[in-house]
Backbone as JSON Lines, residues from 0, in Angstrom:
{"i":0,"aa":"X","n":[41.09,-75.42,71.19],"ca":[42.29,-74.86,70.59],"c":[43.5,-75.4,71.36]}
{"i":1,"aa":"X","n":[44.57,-76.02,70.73],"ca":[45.76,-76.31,71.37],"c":[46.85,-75.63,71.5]}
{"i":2,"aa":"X","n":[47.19,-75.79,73.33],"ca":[48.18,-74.6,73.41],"c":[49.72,-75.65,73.32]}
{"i":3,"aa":"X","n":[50.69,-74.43,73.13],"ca":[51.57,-75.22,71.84],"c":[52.86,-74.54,73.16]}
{"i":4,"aa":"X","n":[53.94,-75.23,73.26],"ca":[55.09,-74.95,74.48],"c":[56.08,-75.28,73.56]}
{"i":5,"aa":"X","n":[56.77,-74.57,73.42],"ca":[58.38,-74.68,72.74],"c":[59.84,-74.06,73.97]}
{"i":6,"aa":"X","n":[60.18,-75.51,73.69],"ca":[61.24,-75.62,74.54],"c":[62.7,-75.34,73.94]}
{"i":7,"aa":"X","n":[63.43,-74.59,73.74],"ca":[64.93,-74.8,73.55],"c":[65.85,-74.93,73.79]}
{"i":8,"aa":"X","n":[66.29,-76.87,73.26],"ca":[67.91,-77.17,74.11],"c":[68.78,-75.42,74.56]}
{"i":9,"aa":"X","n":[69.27,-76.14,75.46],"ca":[70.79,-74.9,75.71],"c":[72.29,-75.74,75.05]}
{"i":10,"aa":"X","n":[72.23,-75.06,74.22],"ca":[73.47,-75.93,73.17],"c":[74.58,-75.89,74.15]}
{"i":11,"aa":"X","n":[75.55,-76.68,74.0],"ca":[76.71,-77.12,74.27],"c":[77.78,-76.7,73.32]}
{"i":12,"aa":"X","n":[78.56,-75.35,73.25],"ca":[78.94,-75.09,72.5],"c":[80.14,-75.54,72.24]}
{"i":13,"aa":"X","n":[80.93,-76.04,73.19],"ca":[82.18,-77.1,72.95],"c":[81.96,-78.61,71.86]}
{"i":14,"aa":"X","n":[80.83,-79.09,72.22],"ca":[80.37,-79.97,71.52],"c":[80.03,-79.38,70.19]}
{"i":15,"aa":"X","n":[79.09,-78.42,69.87],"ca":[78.9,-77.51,68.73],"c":[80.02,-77.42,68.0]}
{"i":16,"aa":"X","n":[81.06,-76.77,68.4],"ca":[82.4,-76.48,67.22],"c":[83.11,-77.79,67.17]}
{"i":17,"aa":"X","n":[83.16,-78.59,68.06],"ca":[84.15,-79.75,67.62],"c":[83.51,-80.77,66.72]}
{"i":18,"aa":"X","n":[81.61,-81.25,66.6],"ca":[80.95,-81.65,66.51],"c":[80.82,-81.01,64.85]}
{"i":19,"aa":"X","n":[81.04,-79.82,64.5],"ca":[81.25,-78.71,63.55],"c":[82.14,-79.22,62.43]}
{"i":20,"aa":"X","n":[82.97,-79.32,63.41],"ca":[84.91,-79.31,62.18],"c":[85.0,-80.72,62.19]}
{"i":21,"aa":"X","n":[84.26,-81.84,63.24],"ca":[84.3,-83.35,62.17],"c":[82.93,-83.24,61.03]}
{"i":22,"aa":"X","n":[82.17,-82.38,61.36],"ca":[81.34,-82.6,59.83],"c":[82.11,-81.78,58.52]}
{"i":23,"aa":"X","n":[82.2,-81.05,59.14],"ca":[83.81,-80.29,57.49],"c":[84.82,-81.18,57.0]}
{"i":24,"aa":"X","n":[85.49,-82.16,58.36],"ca":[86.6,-82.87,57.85],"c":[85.58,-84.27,56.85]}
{"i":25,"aa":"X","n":[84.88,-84.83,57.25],"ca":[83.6,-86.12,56.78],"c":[83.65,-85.3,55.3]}
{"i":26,"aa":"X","n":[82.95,-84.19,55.18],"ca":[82.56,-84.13,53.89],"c":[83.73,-83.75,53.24]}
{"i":27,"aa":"X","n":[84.66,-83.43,53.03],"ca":[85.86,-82.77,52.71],"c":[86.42,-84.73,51.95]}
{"i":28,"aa":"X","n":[86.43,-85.13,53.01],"ca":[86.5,-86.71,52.55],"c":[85.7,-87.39,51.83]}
{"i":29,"aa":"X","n":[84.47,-87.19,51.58],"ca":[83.28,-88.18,51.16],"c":[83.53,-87.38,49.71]}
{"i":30,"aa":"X","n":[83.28,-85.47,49.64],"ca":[83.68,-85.25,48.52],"c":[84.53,-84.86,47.71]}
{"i":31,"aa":"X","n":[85.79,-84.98,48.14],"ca":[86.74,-84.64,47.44],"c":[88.11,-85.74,47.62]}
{"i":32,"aa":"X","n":[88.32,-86.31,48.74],"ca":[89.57,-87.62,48.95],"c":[88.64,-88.49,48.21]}
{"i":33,"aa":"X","n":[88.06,-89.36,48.75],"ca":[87.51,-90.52,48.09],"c":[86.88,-90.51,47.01]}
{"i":34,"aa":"X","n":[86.38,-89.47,45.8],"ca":[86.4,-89.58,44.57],"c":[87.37,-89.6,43.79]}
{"i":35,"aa":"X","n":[87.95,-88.75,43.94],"ca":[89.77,-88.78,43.8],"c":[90.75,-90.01,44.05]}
{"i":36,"aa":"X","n":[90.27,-90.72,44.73],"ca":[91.23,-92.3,44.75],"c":[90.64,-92.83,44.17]}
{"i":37,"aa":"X","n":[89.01,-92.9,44.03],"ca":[88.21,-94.01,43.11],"c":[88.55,-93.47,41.66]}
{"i":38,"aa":"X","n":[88.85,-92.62,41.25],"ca":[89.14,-91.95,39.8],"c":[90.5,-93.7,39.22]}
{"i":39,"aa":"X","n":[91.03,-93.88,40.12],"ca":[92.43,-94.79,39.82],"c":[91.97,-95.54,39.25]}
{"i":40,"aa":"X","n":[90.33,-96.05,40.15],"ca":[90.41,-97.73,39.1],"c":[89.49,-97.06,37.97]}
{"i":41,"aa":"X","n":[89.31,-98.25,37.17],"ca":[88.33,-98.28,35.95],"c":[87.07,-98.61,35.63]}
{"i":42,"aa":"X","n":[86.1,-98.15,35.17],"ca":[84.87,-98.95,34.79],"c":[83.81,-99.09,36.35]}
{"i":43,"aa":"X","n":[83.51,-99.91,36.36],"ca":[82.64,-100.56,37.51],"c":[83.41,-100.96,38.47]}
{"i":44,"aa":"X","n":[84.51,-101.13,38.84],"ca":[85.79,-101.02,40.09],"c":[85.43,-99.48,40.48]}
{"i":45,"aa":"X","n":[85.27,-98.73,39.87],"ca":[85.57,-97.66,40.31],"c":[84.23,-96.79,40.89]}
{"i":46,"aa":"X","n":[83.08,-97.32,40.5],"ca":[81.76,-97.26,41.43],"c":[81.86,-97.94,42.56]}
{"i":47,"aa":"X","n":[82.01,-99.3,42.35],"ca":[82.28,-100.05,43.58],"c":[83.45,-99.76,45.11]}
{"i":48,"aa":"X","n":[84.22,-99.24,44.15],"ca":[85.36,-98.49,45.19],"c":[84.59,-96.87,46.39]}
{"i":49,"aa":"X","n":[83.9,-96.45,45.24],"ca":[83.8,-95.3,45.87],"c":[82.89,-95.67,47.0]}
{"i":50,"aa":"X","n":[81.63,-96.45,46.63],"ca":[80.71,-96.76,47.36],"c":[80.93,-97.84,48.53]}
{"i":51,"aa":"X","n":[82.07,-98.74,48.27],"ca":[82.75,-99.07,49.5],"c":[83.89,-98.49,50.69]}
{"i":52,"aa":"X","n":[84.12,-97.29,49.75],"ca":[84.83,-96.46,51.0],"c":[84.35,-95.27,51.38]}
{"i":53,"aa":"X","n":[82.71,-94.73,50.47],"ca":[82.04,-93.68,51.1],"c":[81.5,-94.18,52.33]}
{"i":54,"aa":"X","n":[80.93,-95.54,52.2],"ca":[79.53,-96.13,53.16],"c":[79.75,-95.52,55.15]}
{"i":55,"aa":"X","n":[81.53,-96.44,54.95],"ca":[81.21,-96.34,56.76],"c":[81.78,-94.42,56.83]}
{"i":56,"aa":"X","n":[82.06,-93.62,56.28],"ca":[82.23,-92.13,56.37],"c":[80.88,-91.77,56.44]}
{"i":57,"aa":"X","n":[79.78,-91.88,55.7],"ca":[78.84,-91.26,54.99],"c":[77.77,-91.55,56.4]}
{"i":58,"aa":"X","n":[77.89,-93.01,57.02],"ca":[77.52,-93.4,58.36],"c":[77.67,-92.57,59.76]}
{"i":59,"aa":"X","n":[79.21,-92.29,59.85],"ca":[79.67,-91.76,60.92],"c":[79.1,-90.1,60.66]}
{"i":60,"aa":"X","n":[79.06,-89.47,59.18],"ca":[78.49,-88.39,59.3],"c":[77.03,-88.31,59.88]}
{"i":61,"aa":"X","n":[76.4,-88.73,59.14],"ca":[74.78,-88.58,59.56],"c":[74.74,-89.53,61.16]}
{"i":62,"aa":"X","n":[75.5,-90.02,61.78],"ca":[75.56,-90.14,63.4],"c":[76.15,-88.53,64.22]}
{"i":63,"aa":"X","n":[77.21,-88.1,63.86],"ca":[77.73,-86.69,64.09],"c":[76.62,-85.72,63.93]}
{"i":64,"aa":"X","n":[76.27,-85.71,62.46],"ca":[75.02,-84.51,62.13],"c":[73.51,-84.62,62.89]}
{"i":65,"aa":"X","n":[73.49,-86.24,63.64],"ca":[72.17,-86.16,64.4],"c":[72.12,-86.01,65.59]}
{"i":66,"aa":"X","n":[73.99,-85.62,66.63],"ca":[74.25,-85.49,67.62],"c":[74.36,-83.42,67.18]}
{"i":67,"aa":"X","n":[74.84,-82.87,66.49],"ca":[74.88,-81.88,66.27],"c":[73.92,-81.06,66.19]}
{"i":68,"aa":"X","n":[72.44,-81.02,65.49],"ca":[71.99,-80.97,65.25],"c":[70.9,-80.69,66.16]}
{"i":69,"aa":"X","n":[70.7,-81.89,66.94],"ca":[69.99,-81.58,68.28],"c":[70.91,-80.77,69.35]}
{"i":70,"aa":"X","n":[71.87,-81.05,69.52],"ca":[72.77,-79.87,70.36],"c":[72.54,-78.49,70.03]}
{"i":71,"aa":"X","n":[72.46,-78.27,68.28],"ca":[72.67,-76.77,68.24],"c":[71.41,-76.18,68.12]}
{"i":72,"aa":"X","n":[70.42,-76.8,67.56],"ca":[69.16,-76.19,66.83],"c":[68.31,-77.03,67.85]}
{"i":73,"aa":"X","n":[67.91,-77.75,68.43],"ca":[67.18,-78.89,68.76],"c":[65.75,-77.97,69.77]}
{"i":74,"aa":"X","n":[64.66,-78.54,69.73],"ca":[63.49,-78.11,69.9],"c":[62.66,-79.01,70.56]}
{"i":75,"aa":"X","n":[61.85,-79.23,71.61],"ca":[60.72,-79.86,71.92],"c":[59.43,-79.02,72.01]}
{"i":76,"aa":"X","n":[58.81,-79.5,71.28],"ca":[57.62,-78.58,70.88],"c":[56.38,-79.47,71.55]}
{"i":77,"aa":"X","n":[55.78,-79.19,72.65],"ca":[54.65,-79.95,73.32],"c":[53.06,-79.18,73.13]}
{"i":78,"aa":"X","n":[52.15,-80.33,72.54],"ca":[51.45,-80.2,71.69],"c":[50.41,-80.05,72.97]}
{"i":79,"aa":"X","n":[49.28,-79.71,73.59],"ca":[48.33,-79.56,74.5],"c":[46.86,-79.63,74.18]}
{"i":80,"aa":"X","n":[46.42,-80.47,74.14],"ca":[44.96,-80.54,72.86],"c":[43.78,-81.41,74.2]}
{"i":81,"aa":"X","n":[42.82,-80.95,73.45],"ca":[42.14,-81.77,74.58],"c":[41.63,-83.25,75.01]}
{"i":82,"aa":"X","n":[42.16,-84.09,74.5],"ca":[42.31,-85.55,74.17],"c":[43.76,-86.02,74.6]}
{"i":83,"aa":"X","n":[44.85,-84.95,74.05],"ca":[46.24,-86.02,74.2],"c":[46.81,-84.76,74.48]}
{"i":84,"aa":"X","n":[48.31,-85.18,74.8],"ca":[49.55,-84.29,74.95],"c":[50.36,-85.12,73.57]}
{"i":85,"aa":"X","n":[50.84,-84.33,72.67],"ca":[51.8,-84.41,72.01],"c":[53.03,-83.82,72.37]}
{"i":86,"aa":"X","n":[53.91,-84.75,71.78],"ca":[55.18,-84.32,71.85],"c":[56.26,-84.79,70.56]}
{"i":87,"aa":"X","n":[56.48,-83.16,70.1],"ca":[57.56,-83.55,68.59],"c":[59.11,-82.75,69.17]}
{"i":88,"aa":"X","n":[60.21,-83.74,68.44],"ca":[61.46,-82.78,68.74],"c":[61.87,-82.48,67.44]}
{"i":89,"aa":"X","n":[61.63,-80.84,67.27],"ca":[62.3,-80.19,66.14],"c":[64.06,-80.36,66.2]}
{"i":90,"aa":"X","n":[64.39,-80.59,64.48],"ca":[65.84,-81.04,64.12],"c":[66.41,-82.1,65.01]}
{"i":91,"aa":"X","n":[65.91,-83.19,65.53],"ca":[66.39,-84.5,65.96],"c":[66.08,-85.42,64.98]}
{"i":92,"aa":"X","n":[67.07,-85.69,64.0],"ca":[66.44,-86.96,62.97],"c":[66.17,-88.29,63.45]}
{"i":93,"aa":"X","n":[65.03,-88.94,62.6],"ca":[64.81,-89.99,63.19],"c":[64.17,-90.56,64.33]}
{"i":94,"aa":"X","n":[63.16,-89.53,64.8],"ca":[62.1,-89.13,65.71],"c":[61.12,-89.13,65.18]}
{"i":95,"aa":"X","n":[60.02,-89.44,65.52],"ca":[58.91,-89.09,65.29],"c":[57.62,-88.85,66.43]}
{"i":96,"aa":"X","n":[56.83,-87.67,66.61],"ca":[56.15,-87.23,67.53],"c":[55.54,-88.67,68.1]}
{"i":97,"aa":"X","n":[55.63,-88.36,69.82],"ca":[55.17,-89.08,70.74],"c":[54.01,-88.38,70.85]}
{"i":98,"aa":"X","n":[52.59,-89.14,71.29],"ca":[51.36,-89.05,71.7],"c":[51.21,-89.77,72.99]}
{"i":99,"aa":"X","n":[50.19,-88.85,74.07],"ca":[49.69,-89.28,75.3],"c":[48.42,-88.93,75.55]}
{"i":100,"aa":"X","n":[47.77,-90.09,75.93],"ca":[46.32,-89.68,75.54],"c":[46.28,-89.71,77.52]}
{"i":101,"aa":"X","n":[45.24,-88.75,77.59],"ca":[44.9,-88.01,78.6],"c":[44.47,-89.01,79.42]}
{"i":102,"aa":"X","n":[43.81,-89.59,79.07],"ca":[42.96,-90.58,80.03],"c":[43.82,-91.58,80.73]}
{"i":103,"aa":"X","n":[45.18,-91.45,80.1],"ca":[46.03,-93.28,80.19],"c":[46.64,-92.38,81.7]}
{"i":104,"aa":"X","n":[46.98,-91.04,81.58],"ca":[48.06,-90.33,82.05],"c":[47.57,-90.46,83.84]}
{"i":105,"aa":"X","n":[48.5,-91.27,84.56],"ca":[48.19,-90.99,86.07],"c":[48.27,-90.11,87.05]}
{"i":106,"aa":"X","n":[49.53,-89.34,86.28],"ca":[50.08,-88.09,87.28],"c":[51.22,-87.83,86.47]}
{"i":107,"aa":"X","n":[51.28,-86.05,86.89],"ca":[52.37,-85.53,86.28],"c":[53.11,-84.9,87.52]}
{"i":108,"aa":"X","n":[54.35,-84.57,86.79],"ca":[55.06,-83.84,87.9],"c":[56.34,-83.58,87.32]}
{"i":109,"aa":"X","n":[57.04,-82.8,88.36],"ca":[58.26,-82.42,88.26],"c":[59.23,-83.12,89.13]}
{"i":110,"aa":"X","n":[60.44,-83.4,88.22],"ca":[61.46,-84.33,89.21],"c":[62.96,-84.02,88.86]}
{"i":111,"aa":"X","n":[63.69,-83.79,90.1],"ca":[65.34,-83.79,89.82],"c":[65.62,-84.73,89.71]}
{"i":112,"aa":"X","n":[66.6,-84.64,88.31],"ca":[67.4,-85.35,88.08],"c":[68.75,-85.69,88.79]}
{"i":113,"aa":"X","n":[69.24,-84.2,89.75],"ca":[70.55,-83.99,89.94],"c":[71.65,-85.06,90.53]}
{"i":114,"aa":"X","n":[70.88,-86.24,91.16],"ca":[71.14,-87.88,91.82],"c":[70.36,-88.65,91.34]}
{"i":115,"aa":"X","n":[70.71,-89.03,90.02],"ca":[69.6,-90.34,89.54],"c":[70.3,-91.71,90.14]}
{"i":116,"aa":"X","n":[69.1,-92.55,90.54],"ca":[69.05,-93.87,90.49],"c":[68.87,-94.39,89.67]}
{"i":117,"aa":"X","n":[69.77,-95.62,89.32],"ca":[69.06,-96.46,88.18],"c":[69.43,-97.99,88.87]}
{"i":118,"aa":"X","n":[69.58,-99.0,87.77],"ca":[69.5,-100.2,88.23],"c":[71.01,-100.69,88.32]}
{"i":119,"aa":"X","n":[72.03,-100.01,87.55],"ca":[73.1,-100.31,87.97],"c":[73.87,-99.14,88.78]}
{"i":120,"aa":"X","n":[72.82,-98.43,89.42],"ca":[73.69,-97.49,90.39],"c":[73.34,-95.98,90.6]}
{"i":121,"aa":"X","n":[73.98,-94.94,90.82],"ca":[74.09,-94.3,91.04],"c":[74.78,-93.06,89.72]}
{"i":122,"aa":"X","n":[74.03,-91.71,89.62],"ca":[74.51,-91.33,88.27],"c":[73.86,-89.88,88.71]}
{"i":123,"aa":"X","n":[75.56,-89.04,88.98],"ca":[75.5,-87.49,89.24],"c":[75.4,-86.64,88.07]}
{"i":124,"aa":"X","n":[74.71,-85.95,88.3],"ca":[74.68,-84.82,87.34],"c":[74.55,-83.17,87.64]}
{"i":125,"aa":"X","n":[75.55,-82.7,86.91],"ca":[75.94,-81.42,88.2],"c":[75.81,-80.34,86.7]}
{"i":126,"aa":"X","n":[74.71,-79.07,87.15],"ca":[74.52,-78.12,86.07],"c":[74.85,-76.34,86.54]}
{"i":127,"aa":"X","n":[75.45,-76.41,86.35],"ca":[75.7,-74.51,86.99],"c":[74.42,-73.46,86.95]}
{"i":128,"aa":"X","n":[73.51,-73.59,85.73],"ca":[72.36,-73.4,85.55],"c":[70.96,-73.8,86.37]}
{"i":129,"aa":"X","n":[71.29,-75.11,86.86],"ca":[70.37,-75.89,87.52],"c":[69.51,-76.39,86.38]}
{"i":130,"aa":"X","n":[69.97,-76.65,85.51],"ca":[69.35,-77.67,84.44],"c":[69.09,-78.79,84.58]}
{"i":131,"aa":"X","n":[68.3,-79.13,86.04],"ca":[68.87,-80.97,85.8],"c":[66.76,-81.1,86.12]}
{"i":132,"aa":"X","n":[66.21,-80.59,85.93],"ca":[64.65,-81.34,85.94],"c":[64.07,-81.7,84.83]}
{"i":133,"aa":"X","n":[63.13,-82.24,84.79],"ca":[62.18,-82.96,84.11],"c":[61.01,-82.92,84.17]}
{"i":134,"aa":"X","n":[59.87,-82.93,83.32],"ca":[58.65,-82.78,83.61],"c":[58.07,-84.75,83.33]}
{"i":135,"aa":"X","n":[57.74,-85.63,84.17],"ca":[57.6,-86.78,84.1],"c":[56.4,-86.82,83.57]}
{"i":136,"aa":"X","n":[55.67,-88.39,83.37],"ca":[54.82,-88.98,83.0],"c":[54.54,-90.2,83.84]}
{"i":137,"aa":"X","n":[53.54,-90.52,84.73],"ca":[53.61,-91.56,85.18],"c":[52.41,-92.57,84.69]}
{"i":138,"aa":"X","n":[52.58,-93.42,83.89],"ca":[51.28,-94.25,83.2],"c":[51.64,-95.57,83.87]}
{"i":139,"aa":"X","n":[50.69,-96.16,83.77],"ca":[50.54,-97.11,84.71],"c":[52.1,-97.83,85.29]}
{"i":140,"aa":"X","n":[52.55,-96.95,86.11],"ca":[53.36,-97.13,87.05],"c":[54.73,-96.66,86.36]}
{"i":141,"aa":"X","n":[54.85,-96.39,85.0],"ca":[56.0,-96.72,84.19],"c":[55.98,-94.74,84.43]}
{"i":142,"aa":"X","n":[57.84,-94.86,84.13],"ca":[57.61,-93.2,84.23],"c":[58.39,-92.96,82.84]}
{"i":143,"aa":"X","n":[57.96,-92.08,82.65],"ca":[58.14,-91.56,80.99],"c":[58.67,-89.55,81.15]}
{"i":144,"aa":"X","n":[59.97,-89.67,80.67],"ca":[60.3,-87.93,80.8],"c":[59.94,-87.47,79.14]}
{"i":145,"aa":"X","n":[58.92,-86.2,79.42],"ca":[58.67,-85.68,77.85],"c":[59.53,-84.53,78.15]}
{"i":146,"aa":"X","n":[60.21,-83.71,79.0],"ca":[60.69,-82.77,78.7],"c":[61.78,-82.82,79.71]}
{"i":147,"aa":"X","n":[63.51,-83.21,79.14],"ca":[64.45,-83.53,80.29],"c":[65.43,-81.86,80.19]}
{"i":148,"aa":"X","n":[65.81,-81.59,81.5],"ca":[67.21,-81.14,81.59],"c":[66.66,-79.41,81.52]}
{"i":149,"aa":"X","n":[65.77,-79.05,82.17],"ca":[65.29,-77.82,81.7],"c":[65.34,-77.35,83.73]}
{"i":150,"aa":"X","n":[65.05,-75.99,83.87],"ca":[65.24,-75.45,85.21],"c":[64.12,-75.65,85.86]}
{"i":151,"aa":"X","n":[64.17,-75.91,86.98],"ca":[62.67,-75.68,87.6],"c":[61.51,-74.91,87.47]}
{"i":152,"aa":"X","n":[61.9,-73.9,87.66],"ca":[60.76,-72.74,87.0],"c":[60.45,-73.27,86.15]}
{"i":153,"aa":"X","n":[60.88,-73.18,84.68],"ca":[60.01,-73.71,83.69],"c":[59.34,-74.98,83.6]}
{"i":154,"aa":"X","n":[59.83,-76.33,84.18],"ca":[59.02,-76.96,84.5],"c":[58.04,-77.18,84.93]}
{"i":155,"aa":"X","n":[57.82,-76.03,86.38],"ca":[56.65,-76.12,86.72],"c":[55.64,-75.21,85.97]}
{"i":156,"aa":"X","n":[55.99,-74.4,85.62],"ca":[55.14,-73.63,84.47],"c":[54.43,-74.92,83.55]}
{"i":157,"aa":"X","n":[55.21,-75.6,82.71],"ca":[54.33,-76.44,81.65],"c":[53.69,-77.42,82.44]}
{"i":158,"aa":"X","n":[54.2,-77.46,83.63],"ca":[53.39,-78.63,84.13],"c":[51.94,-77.91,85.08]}
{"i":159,"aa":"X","n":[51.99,-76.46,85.09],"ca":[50.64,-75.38,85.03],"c":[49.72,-75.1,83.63]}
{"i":160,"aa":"X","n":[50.67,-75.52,83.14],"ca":[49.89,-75.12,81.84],"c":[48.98,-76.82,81.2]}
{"i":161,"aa":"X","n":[49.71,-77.85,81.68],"ca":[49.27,-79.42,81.36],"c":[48.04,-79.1,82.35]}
{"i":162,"aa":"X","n":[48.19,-78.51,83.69],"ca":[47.14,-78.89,84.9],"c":[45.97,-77.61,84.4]}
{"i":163,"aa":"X","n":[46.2,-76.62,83.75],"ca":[44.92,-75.62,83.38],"c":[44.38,-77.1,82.5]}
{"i":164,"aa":"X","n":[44.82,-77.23,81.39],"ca":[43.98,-78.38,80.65],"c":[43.33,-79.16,81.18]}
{"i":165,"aa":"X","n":[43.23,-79.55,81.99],"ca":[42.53,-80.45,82.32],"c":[43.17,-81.8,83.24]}
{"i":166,"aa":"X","n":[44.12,-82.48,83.36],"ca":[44.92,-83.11,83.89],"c":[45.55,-83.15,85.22]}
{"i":167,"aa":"X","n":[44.35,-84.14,86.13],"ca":[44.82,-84.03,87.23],"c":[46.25,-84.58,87.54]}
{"i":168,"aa":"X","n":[46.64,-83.6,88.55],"ca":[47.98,-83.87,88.95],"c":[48.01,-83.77,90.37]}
{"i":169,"aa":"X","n":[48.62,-85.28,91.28],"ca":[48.72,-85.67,92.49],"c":[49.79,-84.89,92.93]}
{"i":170,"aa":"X","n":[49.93,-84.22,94.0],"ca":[51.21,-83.76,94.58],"c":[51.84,-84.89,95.45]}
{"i":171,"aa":"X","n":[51.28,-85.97,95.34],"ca":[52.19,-87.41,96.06],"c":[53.18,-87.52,95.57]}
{"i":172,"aa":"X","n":[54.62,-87.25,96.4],"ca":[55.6,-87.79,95.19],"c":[56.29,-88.92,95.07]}
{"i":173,"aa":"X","n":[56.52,-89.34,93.22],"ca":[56.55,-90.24,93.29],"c":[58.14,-90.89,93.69]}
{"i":174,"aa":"X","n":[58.27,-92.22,94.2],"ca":[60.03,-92.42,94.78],"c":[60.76,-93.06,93.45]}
């Protein structure tokens, strides 16, 4: 039987309302300004008009609505089965569930984010909450985050609940 972990973003509610009132102003435009100017021309000008000045609006919406979307509603739902770890993110369009098969998996663990390294540097991240961990993936050497930006506690919880399954986990940590 697979045990099932649902995670929920902590929305950003500044982002939420502003993220909000450009999807009101987008559609306000897509349906009501720009049919209304295409009305001017005639015939097949006037399909062509609409559909050349809906395209890059109609774009920038569904980019807004897939940043929104995961901000307000957004979900990681981690799948626990005895073969693989799944992983789906509810209301993120354009995703589709990641699979990890047990056997590939070298070690799991928990890691702050709060001073990341990367290759061009250095990259702070400061949470009042203490939101800045991750539950990693380390497959052959490559590290893979299935669950970012969540508190410690709960991290180590799913990463108790990955290690009841079955999945050894090294307390070596990794640099």
């Amino acid at each position: 039987m697979p045990i099932i972990i649902k995670i929920k973003n902590k929305p950003n509610w500044a982002v939420t309302i502003v993220l909000g009132l450009g999807l009101l102003m987008l559609s306000f435009i897509i349906l009501i300004i720009i049919p209304l100017t295409s009305l001017q021309e005639q015939g097949f000008y006037a399909v062509l008009n609409f559909f050349s000045s809906a395209t890059p609006f109609a774009a920038f919406f569904i980019l807004l609505l897939y940043f929104w979307l995961w901000n307000t509603f957004g979900k990681t739902i981690l799948t626990i089965e005895p073969e693989q770890i799944t992983v789906r993110y509810k209301n993120k369009l354009f995703t589709k569930p990641r699979i990890y098969l047990k056997k590939e998996i070298g070690q799991i663990m928990v890691k702050d984010f709060q001073v990341e390294k990367y290759k061009f540097g250095t990259r702070y991240h400061f949470s009042l909450s203490g939101s800045t961990y991750s539950v990693v993936l380390i497959q052959n050497g490559n590290e893979t985050r299935i669950v970012d930006w969540i508190t410690e506690t709960k991290a180590s919880e799913i990463v108790d609940e990955i290690k009841k399954c079955g999945i050894k986990i090294q307390d070596i940590p990794y640099p």
